[in-house]
VEXTORVEX-170863 format. One record per residue (C-alpha): residue number from 0; residue in three letters; x, y, z. Coordinates in steps of 0.1 Angstrom, whole numbers, plus 5000, padded with zeros to 4 digits. Example, Ala and Ser with C-alpha at 12.3 -4.5 7.8 and 13.67 -1.06 7.14 Angstrom:
! VEXTORVEX-170863
@num = 0; residuo = ALA; px = 5123; py = 4955; pz = 5078
@num = 1; residuo = SER; px = 5137; py = 4989; pz = 5071
END
This chain:
! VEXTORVEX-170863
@num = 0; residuo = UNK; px = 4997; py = 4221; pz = 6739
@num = 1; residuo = UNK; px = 5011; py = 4257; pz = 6740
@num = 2; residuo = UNK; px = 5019; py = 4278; pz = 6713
@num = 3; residuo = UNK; px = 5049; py = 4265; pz = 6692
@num = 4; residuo = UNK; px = 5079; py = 4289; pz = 6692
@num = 5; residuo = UNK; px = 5092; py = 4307; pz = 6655
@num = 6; residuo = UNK; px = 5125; py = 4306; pz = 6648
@num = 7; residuo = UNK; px = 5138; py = 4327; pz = 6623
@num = 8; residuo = UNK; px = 5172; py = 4326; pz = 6605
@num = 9; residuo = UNK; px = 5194; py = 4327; pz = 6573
@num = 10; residuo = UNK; px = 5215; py = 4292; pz = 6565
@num = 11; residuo = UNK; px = 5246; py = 4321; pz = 6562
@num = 12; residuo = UNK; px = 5243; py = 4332; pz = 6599
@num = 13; residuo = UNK; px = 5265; py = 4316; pz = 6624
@num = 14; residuo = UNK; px = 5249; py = 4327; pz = 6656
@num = 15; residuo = UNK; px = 5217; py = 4311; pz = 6634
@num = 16; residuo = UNK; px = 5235; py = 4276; pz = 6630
@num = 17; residuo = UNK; px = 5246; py = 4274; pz = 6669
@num = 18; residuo = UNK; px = 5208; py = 4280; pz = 6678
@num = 19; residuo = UNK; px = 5196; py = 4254; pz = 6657
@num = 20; residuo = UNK; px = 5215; py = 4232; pz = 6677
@num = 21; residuo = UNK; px = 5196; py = 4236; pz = 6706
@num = 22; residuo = UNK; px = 5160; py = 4255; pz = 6697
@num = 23; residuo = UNK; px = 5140; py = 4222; pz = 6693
@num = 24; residuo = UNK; px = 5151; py = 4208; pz = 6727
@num = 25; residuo = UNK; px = 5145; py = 4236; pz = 6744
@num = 26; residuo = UNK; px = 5109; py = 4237; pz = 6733
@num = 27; residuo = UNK; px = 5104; py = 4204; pz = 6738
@num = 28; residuo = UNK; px = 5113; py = 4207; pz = 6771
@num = 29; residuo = UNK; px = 5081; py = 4231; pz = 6776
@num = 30; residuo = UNK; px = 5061; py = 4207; pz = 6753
@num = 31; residuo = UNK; px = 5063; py = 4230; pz = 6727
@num = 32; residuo = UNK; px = 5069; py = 4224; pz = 6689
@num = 33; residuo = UNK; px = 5093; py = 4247; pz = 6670
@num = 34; residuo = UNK; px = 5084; py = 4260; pz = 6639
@num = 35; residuo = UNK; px = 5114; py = 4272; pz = 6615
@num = 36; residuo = UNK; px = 5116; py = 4298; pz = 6591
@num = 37; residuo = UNK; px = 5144; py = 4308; pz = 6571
@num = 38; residuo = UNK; px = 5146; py = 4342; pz = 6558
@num = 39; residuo = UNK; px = 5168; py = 4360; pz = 6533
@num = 40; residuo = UNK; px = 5187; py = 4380; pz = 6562
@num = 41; residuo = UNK; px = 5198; py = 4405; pz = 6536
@num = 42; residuo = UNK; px = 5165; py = 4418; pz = 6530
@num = 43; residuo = UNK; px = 5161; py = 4429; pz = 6569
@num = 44; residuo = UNK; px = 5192; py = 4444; pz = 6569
@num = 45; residuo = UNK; px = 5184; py = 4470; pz = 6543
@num = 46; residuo = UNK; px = 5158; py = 4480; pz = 6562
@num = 47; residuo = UNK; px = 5178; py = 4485; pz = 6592
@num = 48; residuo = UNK; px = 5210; py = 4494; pz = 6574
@num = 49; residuo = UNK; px = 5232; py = 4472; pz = 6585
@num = 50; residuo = UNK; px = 5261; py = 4452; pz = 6575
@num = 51; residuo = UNK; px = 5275; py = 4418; pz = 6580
@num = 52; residuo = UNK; px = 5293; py = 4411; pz = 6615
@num = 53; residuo = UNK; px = 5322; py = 4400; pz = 6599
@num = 54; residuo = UNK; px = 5324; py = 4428; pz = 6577
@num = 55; residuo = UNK; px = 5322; py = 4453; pz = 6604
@num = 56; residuo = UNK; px = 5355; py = 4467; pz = 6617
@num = 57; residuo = UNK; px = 5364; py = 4455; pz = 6653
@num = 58; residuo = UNK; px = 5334; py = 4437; pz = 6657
@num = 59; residuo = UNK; px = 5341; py = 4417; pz = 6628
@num = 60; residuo = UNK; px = 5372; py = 4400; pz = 6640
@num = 61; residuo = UNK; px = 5354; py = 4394; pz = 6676
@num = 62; residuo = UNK; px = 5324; py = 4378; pz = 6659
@num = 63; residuo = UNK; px = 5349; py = 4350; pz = 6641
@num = 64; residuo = UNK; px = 5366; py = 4344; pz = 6676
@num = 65; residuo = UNK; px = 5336; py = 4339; pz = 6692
@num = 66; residuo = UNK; px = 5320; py = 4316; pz = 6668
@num = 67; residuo = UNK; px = 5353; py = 4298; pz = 6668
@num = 68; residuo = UNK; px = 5346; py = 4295; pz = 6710
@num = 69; residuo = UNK; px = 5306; py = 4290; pz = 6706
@num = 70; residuo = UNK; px = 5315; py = 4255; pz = 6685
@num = 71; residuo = UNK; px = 5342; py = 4245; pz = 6712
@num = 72; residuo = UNK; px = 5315; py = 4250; pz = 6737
@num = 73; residuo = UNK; px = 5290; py = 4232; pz = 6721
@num = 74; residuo = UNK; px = 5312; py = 4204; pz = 6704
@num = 75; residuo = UNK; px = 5300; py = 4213; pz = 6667
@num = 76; residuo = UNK; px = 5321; py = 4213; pz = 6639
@num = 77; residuo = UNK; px = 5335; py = 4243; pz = 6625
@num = 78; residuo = UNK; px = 5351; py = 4262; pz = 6599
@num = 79; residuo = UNK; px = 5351; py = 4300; pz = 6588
@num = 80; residuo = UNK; px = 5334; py = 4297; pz = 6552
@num = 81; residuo = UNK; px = 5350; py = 4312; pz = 6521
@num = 82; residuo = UNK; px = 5325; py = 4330; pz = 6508
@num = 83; residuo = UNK; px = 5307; py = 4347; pz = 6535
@num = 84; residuo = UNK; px = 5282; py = 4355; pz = 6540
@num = 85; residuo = UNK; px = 5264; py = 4343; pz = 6508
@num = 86; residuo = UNK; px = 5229; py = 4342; pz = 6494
@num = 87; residuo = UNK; px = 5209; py = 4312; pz = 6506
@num = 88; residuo = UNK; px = 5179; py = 4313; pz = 6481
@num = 89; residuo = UNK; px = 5183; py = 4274; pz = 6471
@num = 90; residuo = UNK; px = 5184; py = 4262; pz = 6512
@num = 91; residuo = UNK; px = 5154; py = 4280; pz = 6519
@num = 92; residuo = UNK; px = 5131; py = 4271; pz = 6491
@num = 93; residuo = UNK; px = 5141; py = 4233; pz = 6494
@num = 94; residuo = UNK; px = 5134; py = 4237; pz = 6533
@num = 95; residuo = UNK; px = 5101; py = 4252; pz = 6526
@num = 96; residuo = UNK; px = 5092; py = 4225; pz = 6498
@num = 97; residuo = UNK; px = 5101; py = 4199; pz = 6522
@num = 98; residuo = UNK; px = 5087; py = 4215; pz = 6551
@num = 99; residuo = UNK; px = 5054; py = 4212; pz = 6534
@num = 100; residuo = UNK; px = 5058; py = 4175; pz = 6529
@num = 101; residuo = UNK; px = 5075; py = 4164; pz = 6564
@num = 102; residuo = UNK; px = 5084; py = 4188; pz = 6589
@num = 103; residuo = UNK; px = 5112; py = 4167; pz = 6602
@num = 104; residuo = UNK; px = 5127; py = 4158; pz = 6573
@num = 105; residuo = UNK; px = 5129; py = 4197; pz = 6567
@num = 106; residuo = UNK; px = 5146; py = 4207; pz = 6599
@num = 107; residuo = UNK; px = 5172; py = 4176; pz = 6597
@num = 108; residuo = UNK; px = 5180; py = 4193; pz = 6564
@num = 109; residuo = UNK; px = 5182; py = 4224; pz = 6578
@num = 110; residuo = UNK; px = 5208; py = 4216; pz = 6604
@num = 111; residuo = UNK; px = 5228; py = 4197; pz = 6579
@num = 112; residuo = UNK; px = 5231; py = 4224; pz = 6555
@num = 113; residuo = UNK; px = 5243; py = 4247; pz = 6585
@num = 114; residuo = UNK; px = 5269; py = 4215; pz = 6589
@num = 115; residuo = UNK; px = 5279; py = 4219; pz = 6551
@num = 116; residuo = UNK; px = 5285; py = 4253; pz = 6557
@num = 117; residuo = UNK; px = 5297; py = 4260; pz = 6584
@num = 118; residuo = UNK; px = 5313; py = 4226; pz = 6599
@num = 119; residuo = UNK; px = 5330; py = 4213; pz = 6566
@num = 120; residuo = UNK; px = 5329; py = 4251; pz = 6548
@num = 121; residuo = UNK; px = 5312; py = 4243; pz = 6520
@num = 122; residuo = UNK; px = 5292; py = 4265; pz = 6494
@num = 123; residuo = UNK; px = 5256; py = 4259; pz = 6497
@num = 124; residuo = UNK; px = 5243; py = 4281; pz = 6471
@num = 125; residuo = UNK; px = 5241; py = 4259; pz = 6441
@num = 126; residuo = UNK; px = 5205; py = 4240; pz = 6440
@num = 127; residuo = UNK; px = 5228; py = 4210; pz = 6431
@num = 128; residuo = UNK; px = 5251; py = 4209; pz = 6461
@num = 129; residuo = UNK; px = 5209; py = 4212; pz = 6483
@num = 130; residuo = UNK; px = 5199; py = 4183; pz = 6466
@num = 131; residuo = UNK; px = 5228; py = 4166; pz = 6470
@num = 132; residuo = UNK; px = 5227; py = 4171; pz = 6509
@num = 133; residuo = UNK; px = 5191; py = 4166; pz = 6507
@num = 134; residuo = UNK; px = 5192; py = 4131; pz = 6489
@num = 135; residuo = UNK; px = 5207; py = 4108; pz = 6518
@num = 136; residuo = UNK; px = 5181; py = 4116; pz = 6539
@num = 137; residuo = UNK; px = 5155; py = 4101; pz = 6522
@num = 138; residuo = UNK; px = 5146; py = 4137; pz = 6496
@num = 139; residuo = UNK; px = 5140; py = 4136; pz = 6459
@num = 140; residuo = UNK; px = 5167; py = 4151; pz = 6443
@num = 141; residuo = UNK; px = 5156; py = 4155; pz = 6417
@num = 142; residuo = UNK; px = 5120; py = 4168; pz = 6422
@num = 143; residuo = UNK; px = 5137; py = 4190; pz = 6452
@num = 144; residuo = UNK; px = 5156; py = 4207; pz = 6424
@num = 145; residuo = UNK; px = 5131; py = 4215; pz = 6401
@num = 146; residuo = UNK; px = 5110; py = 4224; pz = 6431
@num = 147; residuo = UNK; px = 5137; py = 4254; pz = 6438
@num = 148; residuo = UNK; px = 5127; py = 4268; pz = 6403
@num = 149; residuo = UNK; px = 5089; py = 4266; pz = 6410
@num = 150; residuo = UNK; px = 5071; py = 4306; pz = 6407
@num = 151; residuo = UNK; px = 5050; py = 4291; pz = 6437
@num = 152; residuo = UNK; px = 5081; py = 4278; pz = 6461
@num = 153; residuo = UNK; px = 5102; py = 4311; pz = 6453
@num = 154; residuo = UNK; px = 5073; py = 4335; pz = 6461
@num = 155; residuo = UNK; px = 5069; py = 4315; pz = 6499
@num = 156; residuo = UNK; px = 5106; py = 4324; pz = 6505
@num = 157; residuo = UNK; px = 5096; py = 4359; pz = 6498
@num = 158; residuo = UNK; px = 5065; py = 4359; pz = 6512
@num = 159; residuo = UNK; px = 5080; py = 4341; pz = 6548
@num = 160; residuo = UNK; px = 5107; py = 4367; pz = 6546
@num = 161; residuo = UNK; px = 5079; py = 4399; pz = 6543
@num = 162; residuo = UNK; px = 5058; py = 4385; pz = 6568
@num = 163; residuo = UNK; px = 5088; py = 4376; pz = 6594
@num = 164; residuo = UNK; px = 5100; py = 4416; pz = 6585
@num = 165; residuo = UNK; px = 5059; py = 4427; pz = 6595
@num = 166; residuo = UNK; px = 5063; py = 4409; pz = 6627
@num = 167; residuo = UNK; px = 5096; py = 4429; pz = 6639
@num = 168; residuo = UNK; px = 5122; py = 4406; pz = 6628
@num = 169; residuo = UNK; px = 5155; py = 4417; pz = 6619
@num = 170; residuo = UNK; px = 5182; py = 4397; pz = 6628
@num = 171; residuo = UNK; px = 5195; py = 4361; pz = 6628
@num = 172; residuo = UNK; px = 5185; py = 4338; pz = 6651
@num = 173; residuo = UNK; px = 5151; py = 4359; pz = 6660
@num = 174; residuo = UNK; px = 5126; py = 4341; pz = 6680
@num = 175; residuo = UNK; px = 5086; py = 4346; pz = 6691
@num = 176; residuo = UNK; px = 5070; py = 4333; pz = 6719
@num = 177; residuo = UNK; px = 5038; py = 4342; pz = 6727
@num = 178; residuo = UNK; px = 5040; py = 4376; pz = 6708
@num = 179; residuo = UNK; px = 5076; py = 4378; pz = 6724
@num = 180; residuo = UNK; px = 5104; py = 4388; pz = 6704
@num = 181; residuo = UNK; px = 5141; py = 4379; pz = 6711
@num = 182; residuo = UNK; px = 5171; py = 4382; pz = 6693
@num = 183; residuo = UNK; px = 5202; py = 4363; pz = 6693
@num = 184; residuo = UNK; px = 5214; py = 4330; pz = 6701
@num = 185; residuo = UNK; px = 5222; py = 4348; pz = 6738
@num = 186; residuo = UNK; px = 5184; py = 4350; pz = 6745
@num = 187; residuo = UNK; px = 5182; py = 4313; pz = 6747
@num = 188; residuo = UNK; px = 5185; py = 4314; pz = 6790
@num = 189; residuo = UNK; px = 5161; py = 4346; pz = 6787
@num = 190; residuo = UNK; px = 5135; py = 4322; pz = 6766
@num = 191; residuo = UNK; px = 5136; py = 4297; pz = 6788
@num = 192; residuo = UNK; px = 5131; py = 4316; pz = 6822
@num = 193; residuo = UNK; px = 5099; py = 4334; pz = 6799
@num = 194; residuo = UNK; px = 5084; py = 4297; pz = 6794
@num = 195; residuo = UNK; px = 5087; py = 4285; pz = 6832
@num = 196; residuo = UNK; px = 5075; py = 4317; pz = 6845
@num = 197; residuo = UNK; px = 5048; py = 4327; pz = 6814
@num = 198; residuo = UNK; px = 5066; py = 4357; pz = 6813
@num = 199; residuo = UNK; px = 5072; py = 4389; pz = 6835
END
């Protein structure tokens, strides 16, 4: 089987949540796995200085209009969260702890904390509210909780994030293919024409 393909994101990126939609079939469809890896975003962007796209004048208001069109366009639910962004340190470290145990399991709760967020606007940065998402599809509260205060599950998040920023990562969704980087949910036709062909 070919190499999987690494998909990098933060639960607080939009552009992140509409990719996730879609990244797994579209690996499948080259009989490729998809690996995810959520990163705390924030970290990248003070190494690049940058800001969040909602924060950022002109752009900002764009950005929310076309994440309003992007969930028309691919029939997911949405709603602009209040906050936003925010820190997603609970998600990620309950992803990874599941991750370990199931990868599955992991990405299903994955894409239903991008549908807390960002379909029914809801905050996902308590542990609680994680576990709570986490529970009715078959997790451990309980033990996912205390898992999110583990030294060892809080130094992956750090260490996936460091490692992702080593490899040239720096945005939300980022992607690797074969050593191939691409950014964006926007990149997603670009991937795909780089699978059939092997590249150019």
């Amino acid at each position: 089987m070919p190499d999987p393909v690494d998909f990098y994101f933060d639960f607080s990126s939009p552009y992140a949540y509409f990719a996730a939609d879609k990244i797994d079939g579209l690996a499948a469809s080259f009989e490729r796995d998809c690996v995810w890896h959520p990163i705390m975003l924030g970290v990248a962007m003070k190494e690049t200085g940058n800001v969040p796209l909602a924060a950022q004048p002109v752009k900002g208001p764009y950005c929310i209009h076309d994440w309003e069109r992007l969930a028309r366009y691919q029939d997911l639910p949405w709603t602009m969260p209040d906050p936003f962004p925010i820190a997603t340190l609970a998600a990620a470290r309950a992803f990874y702890w599941l991750w370990d145990q199931e990868a599955d399991l992991a990405k299903h709760f994955g894409m239903e904390c991008f549908r807390a967020y960002f379909g029914r606007g809801e905050d996902i940065q308590a542990v609680e509210t994680v576990a709570a998402i986490a529970a009715p599809l078959g997790a451990d509260a309980d033990a996912l909780a205390a898992a999110c205060a583990d030294d060892a599950v809080k130094q992956r998040v750090k260490d996936e994030t460091g490692s992702a920023l080593e490899k040239g990562v720096f945005g939300s969704p980022f992607f690797i293919i074969d050593g191939e980087p691409f950014w964006g949910s926007d990149r997603m036709w670009m991937m795909k024409r780089w699978m059939k062909s092997g590249g150019w």
